[in-house]
C-alpha positions as CSV (number, residue, x, y, z in Angstrom):
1,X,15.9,-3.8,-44.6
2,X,19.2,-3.6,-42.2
3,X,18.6,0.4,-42.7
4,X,14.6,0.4,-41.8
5,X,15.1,-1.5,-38.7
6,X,17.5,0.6,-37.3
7,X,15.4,3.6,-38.2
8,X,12.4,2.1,-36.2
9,X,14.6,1.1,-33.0
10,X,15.7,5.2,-33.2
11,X,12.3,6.3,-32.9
12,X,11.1,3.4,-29.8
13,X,14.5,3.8,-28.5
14,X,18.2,4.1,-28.4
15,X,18.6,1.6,-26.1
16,X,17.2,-2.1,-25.1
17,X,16.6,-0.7,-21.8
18,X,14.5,2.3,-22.8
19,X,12.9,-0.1,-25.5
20,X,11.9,-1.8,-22.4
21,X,10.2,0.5,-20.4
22,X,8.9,2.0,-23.6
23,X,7.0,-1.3,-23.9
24,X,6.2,-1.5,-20.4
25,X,4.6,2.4,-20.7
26,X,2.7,1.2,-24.5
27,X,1.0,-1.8,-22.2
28,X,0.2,0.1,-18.9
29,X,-1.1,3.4,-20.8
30,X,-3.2,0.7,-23.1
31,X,-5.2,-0.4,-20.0
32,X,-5.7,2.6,-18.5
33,X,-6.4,4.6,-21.3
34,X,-9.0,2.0,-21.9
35,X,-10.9,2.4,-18.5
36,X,-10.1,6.0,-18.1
37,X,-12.3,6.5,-21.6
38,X,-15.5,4.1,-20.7
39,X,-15.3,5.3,-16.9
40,X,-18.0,7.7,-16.9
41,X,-20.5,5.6,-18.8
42,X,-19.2,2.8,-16.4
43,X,-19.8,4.6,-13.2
44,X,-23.0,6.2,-14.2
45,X,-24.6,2.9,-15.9
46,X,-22.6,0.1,-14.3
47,X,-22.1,0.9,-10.6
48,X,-25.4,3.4,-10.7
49,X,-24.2,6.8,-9.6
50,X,-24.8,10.5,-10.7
51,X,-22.3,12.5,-12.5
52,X,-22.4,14.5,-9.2
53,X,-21.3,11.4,-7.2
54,X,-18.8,11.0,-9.1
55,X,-17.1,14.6,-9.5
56,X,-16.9,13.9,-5.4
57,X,-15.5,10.9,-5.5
58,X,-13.1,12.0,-8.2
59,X,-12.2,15.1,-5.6
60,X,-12.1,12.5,-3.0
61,X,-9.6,10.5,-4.5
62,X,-7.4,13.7,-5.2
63,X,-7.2,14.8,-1.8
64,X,-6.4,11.4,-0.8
65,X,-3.5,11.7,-3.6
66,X,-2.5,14.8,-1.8
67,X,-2.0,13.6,1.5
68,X,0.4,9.9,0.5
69,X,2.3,11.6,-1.8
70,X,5.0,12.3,0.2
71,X,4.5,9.3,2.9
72,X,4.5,7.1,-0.1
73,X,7.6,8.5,-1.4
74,X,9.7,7.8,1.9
75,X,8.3,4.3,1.8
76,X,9.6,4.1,-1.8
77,X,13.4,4.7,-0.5
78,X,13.2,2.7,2.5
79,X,11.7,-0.4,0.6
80,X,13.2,0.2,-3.1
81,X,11.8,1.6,-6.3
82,X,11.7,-1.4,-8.2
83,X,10.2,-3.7,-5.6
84,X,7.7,-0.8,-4.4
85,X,6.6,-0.6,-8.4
86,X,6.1,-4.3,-8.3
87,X,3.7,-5.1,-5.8
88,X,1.8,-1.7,-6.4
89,X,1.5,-2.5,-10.4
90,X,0.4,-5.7,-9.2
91,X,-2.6,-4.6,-6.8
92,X,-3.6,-2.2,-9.4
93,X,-4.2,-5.4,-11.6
94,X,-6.2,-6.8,-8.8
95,X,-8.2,-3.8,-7.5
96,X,-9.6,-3.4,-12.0
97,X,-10.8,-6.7,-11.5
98,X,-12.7,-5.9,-8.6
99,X,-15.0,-3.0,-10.2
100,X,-17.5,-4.9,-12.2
101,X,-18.6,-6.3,-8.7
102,X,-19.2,-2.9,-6.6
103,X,-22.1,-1.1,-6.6
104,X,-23.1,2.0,-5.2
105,X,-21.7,5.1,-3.7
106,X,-19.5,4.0,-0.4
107,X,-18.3,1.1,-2.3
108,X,-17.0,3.8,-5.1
109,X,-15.4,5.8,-2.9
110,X,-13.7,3.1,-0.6
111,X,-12.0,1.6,-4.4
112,X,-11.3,5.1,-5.1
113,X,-9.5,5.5,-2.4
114,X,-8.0,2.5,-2.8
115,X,-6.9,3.1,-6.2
116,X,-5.8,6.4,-5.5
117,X,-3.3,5.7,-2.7
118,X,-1.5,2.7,-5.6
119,X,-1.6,5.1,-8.1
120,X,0.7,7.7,-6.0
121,X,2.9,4.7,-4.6
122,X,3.5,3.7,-8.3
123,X,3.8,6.8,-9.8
124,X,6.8,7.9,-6.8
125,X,8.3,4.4,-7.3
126,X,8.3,4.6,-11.6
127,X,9.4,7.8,-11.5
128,X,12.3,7.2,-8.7
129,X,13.3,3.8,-10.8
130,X,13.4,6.3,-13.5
131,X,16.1,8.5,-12.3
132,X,17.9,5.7,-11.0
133,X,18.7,3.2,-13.5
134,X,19.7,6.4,-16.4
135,X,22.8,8.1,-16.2
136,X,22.2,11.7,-15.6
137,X,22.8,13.0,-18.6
138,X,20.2,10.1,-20.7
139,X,17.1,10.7,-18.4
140,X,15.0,13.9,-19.6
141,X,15.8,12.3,-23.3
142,X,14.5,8.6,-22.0
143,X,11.5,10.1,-20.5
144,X,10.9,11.8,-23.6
145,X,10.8,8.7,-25.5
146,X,8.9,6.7,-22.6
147,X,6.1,9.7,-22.3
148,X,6.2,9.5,-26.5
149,X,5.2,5.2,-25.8
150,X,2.4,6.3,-23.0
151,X,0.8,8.3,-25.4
152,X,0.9,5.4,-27.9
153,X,-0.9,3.3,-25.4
154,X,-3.5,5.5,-24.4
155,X,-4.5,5.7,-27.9
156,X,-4.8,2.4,-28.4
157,X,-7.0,2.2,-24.8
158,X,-9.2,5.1,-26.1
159,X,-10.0,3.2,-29.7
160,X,-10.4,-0.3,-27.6
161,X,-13.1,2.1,-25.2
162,X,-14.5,3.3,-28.2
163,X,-15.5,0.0,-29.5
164,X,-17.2,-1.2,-26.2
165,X,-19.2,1.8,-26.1
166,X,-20.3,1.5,-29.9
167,X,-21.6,-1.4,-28.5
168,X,-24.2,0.0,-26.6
169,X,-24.3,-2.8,-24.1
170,X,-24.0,-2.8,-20.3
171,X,-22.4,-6.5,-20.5
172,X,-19.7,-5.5,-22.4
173,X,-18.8,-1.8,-20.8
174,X,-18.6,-4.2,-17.6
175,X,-15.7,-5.9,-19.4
176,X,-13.2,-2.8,-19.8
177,X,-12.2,-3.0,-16.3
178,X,-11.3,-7.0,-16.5
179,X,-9.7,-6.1,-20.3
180,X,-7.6,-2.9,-18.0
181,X,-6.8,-5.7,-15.2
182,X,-5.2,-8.3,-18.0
183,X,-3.2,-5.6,-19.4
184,X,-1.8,-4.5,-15.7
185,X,-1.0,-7.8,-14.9
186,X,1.0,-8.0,-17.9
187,X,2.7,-5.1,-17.1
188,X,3.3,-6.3,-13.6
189,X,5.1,-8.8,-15.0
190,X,6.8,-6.8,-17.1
191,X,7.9,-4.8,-14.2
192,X,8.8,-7.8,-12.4
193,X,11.8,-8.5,-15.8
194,X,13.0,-5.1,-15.9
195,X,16.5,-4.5,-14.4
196,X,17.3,-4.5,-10.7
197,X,18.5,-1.5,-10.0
198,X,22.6,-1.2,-8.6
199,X,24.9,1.5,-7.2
200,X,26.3,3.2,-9.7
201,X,29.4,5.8,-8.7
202,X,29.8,7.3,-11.9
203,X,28.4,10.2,-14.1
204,X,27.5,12.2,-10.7
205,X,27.1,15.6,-10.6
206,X,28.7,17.5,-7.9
207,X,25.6,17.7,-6.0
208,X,25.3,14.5,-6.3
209,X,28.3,13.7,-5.0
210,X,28.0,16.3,-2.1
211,X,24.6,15.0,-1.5
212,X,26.2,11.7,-0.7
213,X,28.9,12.2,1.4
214,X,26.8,14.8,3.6
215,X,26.2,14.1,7.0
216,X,22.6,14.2,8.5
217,X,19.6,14.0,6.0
218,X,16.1,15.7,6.4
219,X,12.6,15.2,5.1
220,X,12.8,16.7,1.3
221,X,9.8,18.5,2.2
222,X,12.9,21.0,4.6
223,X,14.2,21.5,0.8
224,X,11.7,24.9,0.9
225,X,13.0,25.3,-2.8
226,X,12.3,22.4,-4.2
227,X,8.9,22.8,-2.7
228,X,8.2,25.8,-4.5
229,X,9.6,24.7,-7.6
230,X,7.2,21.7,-7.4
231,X,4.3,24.5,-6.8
232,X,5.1,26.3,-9.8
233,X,5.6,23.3,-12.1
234,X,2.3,22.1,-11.0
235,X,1.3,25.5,-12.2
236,X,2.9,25.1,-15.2
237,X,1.4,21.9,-15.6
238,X,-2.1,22.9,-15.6
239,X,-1.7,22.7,-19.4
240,X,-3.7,19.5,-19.4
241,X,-6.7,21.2,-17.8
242,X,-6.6,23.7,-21.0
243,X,-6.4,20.8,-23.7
244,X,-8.9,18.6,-21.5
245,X,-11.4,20.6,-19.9
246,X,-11.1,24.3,-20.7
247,X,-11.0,24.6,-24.7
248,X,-13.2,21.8,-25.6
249,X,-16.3,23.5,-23.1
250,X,-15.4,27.0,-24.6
251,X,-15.4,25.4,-28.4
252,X,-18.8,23.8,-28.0
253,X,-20.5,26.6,-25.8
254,X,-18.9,30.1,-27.2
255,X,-17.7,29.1,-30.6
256,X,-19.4,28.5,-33.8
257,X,-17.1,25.3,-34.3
258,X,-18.3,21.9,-35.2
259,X,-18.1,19.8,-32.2
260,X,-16.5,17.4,-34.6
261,X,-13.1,19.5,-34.3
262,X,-13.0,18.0,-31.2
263,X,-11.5,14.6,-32.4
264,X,-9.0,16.6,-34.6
265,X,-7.9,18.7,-31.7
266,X,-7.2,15.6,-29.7
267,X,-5.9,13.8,-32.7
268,X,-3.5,16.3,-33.2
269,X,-2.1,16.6,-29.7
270,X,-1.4,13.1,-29.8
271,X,0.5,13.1,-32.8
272,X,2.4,15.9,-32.0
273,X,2.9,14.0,-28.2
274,X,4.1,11.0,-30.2
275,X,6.9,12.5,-32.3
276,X,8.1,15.5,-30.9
277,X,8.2,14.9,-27.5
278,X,11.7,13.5,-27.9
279,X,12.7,16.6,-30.3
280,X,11.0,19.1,-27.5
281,X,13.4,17.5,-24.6
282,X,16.3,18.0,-26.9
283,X,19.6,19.5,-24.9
284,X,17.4,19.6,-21.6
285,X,20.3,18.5,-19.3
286,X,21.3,20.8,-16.9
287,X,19.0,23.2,-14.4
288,X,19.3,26.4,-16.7
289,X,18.1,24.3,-20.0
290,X,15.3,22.5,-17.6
291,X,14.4,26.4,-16.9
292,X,14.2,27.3,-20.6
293,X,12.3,24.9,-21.5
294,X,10.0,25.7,-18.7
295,X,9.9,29.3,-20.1
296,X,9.0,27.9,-23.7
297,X,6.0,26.1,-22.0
298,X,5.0,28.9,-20.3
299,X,4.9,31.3,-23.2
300,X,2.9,28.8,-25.3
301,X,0.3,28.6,-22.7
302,X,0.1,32.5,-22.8
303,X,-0.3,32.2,-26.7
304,X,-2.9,29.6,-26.8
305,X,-4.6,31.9,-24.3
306,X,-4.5,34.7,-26.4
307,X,-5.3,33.0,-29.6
308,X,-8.5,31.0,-28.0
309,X,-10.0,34.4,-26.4
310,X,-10.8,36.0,-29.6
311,X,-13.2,32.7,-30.9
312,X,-15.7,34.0,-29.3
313,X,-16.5,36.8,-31.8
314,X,-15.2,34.9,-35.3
315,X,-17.1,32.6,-37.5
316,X,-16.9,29.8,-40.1
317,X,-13.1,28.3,-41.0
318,X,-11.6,31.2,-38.7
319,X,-13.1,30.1,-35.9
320,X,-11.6,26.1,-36.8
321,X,-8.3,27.6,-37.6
322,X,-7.7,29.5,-34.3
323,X,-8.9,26.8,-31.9
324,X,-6.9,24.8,-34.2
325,X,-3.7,26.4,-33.4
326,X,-4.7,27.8,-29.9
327,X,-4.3,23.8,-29.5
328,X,-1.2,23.3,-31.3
329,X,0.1,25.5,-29.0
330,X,-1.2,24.9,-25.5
331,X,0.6,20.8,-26.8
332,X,3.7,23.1,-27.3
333,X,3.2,23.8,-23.8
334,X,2.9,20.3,-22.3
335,X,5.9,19.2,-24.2
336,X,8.5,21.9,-23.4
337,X,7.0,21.6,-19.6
338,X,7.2,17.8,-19.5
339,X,11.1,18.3,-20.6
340,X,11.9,21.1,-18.2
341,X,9.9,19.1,-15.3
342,X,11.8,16.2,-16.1
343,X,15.2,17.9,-16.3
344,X,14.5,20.3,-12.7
345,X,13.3,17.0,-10.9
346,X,16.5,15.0,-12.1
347,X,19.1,17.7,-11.1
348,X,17.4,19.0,-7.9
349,X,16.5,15.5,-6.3
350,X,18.2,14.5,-3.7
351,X,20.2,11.2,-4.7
352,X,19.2,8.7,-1.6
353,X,15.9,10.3,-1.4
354,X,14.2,9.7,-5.4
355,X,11.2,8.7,-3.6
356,X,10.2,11.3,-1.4
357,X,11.4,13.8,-3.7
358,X,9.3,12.2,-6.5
359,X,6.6,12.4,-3.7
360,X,6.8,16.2,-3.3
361,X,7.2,16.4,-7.0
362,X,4.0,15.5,-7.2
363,X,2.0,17.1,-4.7
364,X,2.4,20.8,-7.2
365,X,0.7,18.4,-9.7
366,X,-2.2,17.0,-7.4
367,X,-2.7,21.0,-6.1
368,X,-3.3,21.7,-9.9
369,X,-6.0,18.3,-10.4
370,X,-7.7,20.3,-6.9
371,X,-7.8,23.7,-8.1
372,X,-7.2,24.5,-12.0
373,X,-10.5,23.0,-13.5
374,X,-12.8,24.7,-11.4
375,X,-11.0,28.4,-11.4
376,X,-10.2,28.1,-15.2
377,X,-13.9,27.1,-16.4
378,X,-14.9,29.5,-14.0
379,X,-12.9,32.5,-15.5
380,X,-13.0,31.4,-18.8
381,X,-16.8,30.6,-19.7
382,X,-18.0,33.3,-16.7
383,X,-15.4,36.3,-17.4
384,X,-14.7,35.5,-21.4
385,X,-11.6,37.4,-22.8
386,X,-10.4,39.1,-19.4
387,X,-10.5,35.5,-17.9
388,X,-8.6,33.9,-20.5
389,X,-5.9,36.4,-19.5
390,X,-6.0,36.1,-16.0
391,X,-5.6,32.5,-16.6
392,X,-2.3,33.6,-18.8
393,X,-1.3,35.4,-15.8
394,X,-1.3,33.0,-13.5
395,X,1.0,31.2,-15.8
396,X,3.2,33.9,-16.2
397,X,3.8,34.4,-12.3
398,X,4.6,30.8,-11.6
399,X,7.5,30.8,-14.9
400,X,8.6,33.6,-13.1
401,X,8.6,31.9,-9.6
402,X,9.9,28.9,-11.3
403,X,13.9,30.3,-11.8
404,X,14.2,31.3,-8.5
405,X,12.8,28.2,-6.3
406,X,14.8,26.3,-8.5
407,X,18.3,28.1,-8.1
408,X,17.3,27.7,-4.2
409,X,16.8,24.3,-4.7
410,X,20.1,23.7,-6.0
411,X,22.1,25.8,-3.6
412,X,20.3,23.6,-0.8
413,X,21.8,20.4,-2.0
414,X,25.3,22.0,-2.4
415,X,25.0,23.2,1.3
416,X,24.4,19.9,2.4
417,X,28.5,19.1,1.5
418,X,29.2,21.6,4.0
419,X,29.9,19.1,6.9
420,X,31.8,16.8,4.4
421,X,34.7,19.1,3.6
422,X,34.4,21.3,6.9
């Protein structure tokens, strides 16, 4: 019994405090993995819009993600990660319960603006209370466990979803959102018990350290290589339009598949999100091992690309078997990309600036929500094979863009000792 226990606190967690924040990522993801499934049969039967309306509003609300990133992020260092995550977790709570009462099209967009400008405060102050409270050589491996819990969660949201909409009933679809606004007010208060944060003087790297002692600081946005770097990760990144958008339209308008495969493709990426993230983010602690893992991602994209393009002219159990493992691999992808993000972002952030450099962190992903879905469908259901491959292309040149913008990164920070030891 002693023996089983200990093999299930292993897999939630090596220690109490990524237990913690694994359970804190399980509760969040639950709520809005519940909303985020039932949304569009909310917005389109509940609050009365088209599915045009709400493709703008969507768009909207990424732009408006775009432009508070980094603002957000700045406001994050001044006031403090864990505070910031605090009240922001809690208006989240508050602004769910709000949507059963708005209808119509300004009302939509006003929330979703709203919503968008907490979601960016949170994500910069979570993920800056992230590389704060780990030493630096446990974070990529605790993110890899806490991403492993968020994916737990958003299962558990999606089959929640799924019974309210086998319901077939407006008065209970108008209940998700109050279900997702419980659950974010327990996580608020979760957030509320996790530990406060203190200074901590060991386990620095020496750009950490030289980062420290420097002299005058400037906007992370000056750090021109960290920039970039952020670009190409958001490139990178754009694995999630593939496993989202991109292969299900292409199974169930080029292929001869079953549309049932769809739930087994999605099944399968969350397995495999469950219990190998941790495995994929393995050994990612330094810059050149981020970089590798980057490369890994980047080839798997290529692969799923290559395997998915040829569907279009098999039939039968081929045709299941390829999407099949043009899946598997595009989640190979996400998890060696999620590692090397987490590792590049950890090593390259300034120290006394997690915030804002979470901030510009994230603006490469936002660029990707603005851009990817719209080019790739475009190439891939318009141009067929040769689109496929431009899409692996694009991938290609931002792994190779990746190294570079990184390595300038890092000799950026290690200038900024310069006026320390002149």
């Amino acid at each position: 019994m002693t023996q089983l226990r200990d093999r299930f606190l292993r897999l939630i967690g090596p220690t109490p405090l990524v237990r913690s924040l694994a359970g804190q990522s399980v509760i969040s993801a639950f709520g809005e993995g519940a909303f985020l499934t039932g949304s569009a049969v909310f917005f389109t039967i509940i609050v009365g819009l088209s599915a045009q309306q709400v493709g703008l509003g969507l768009s909207v609300a990424a732009l408006v993600r775009f432009a508070v990133s980094v603002p957000l992020g700045k406001l994050v260092d001044r006031w403090g990660s864990k505070p910031t995550w605090q009240v922001t977790s809690a208006l989240e709570a508050a602004a769910y319960a709000v949507w059963p009462l708005l209808t119509g099209w300004w009302a939509f967009v006003a929330m979703m603006v709203v919503m968008a400008v907490l979601e960016a405060g949170r994500r910069n102050a979570r993920g800056a209370y992230g590389l704060a409270v780990f030493a630096r050589e446990e974070r990529v491996r605790s993110q890899a466990y806490l991403r492993a819990a968020r994916n737990v969660g958003y299962t558990f949201g999606a089959l929640a979803a799924g019974l309210a909409l086998a319901t077939d009933s407006d008065n209970v679809v108008r209940m998700v959102p109050l279900v997702t606004a419980a659950l974010l007010a327990v996580n608020a208060l979760w957030v509320f018990r996790l530990p406060d944060l203190v200074d901590d003087d060991t386990a620095e790297s020496p750009i950490e350290q030289a980062v420290e002692h420097a002299g005058e600081k400037r906007s992370a946005l000056h750090n021109r290589g960290f920039f970039l770097m952020s670009v190409c990760n958001g490139v990178l990144g754009t694995h999630g339009v593939l496993l989202n958008v991109v292969i299900p339209l292409w199974l169930v308008q080029e292929t001869d598949a079953p549309h049932v495969l769809l739930a087994w493709l999605f099944g399968t990426n969350t397995v495999m999100a469950v219990f190998l993230q941790v495995a994929a983010a393995r050994g990612v602690t330094d810059v050149r091992r981020s970089l590798r893992a980057q490369y890994r991602g980047a080839a798997c994209f290529a692969l799923s690309c290559a395997i998915v393009l040829v569907t279009h002219d098999t039939v039968g159990w081929v045709t299941i078997v390829l999407v099949w493992v043009g899946h598997v691999t595009v989640t190979g992808s996400e998890l060696f990309q999620s590692a090397g993000m987490w590792g590049l972002v950890s090593e390259l952030s300034d120290p006394e600036r997690l915030g804002e450099y979470q901030g510009v962190s994230g603006l490469g992903y936002t660029m990707g929500d603005v851009w990817a879905p719209a080019l790739y469908t475009f190439l891939a259901m318009t141009w067929g094979a040769p689109g496929w491959v431009v899409i692996a292309a694009i991938v290609l040149v931002a792994a190779l863009g990746i190294g570079p913008s990184s390595h300038a990164a890092e000799r950026y920070l290690e200038r900024s000792r310069t006026p320390a030891t002149a």
